[in-house]
C-alpha positions in Angstrom: 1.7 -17.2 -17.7 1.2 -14.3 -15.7 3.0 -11.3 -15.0 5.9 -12.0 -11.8 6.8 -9.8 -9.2 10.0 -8.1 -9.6 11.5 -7.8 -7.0 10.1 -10.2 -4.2 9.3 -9.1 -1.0 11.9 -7.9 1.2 12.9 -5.9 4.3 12.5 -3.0 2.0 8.6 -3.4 2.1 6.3 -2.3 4.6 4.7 -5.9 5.4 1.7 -6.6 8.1 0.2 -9.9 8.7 1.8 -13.4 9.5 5.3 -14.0 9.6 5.3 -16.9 7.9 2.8 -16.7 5.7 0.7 -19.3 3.3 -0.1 -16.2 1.1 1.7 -13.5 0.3 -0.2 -10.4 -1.0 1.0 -7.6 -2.8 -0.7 -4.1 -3.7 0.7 -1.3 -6.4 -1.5 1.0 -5.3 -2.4 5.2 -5.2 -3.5 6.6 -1.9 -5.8 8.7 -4.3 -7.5 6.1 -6.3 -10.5 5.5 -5.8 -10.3 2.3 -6.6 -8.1 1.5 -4.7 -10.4 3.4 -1.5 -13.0 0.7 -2.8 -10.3 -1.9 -2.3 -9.3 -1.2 1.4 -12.4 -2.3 3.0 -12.0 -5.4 1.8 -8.6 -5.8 2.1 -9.0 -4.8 5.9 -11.3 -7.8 5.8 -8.4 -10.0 4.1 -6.5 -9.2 7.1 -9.1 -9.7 9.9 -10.3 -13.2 8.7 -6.7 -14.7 7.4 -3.7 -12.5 8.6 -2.8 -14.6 10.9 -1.8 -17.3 7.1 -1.2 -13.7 5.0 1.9 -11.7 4.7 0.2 -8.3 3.0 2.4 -5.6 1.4 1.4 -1.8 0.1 3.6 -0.8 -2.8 3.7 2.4 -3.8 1.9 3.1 -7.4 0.8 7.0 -7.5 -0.7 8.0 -10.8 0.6 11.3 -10.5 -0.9 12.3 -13.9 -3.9 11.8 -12.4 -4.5 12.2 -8.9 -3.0 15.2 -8.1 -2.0 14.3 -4.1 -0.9 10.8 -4.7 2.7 11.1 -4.9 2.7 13.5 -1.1 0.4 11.3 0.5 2.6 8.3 -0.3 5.2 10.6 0.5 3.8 11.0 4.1 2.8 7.5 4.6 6.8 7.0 4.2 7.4 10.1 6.2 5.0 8.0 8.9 7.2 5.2 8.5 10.1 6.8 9.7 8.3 7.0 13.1 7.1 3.8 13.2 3.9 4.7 12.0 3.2 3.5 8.5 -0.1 1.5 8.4 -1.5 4.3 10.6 -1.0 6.5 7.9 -1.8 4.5 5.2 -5.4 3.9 6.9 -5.8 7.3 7.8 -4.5 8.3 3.8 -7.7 5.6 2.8 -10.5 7.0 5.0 -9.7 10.6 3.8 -9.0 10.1 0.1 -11.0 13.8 -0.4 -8.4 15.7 1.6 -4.7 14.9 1.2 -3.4 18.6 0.5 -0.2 19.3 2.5 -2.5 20.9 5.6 -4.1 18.0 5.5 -1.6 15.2 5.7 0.2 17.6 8.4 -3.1 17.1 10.2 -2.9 13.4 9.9 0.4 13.2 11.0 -0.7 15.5 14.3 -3.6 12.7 14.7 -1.9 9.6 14.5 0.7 10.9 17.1 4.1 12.1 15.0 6.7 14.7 15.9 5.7 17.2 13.3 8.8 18.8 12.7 10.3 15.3 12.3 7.2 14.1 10.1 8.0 17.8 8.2 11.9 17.2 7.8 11.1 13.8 6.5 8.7 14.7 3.5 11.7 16.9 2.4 14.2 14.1 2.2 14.7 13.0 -1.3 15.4 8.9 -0.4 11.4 8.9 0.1 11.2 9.9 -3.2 13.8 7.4 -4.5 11.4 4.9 -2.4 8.0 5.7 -4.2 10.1 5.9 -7.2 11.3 2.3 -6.9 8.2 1.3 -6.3 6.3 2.2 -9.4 9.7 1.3 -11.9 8.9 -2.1 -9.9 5.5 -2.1 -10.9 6.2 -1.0 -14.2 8.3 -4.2 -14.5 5.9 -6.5 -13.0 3.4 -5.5 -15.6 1.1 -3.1 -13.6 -0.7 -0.8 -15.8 -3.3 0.5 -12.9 -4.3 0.6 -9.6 -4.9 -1.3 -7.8 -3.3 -4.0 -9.0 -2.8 -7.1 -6.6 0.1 -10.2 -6.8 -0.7 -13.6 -4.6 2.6 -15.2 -3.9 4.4 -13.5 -6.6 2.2 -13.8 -9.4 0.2 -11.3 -10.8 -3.7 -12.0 -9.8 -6.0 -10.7 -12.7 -9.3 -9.5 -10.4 -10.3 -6.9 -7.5 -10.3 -7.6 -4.0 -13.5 -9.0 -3.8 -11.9 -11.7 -6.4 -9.3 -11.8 -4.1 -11.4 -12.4 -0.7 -13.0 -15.3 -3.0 -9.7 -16.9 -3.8 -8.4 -16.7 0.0 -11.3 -18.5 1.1 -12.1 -21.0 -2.0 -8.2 -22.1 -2.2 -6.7 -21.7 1.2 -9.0 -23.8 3.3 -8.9 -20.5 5.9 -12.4 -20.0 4.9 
């Protein structure tokens, strides 16, 4: 049997996508990773062919020991949030994976429209990092051991995107 997630989706997540969904897809994910960057294009595909029968979720999953930027860029994407403005972050995060320094992310937040000072006050607030924190002890124990790492209504799928694109189309008869 494979690994559940724990917890289900909830208003806690940042969701896109259908509503009431056939599928529900979940990502532990590091803005950093690059495979996870690999990931996005096709998961942007996901979303364009099926989101109108997909419920898609980004958790939080930065390999700090690793990527050096993960753990501010997730906290700006949840800074972004604040204003509304998640997925625009968390695209912008993916098509800049080389630059997310703090000058940088400040720059993103300028681009996708934030108040800066806002966007600035919010990186500082310690319940963002109680959010990415919850995120990864979630992943932890749902079993992810690396990113990304995808679940399909609540059930740990062992594959990358492109297994995941296959799946979607094969099983769902959205293809």
């Amino acid at each position: 049997m494979s690994a559940q997630l724990k917890p289900a989706l909830s208003e806690k997540d940042h969701i896109r996508g259908s509503k009431k969904p056939q599928l529900t897809i979940v990502e532990y994910g590091d803005f950093q990773c690059p495979y996870c960057g690999d990931a996005e294009p096709i998961v942007e595909e996901i979303m364009d062919q099926f989101g109108e029968a997909i419920a898609f979720s980004f958790r939080n999953f930065p390999l700090k020991d690793v990527h050096e930027f993960a753990f501010d860029a997730a906290i700006a994407a949840e800074a972004a949030s604040q204003q509304g403005k998640y997925w625009e972050m968390h695209d912008l995060l993916f098509a800049n994976q080389s630059r997310l320094d703090r000058d940088s992310l400040l720059n993103m937040a300028e681009k996708i429209g934030l108040d800066l000072q806002r966007f600035k006050n919010a990186v500082q607030d310690e319940k963002l990092t109680e959010k990415i924190e919850s995120d990864f002890e979630s992943g932890a124990r749902s079993g992810v051991n690396g990113t990304p790492t995808f679940f399909v209504n609540g059930a740990r799928f062992d594959g990358g995107a492109a297994d995941l694109y296959a799946l979607i189309k094969e099983n769902t008869g959205l293809g």
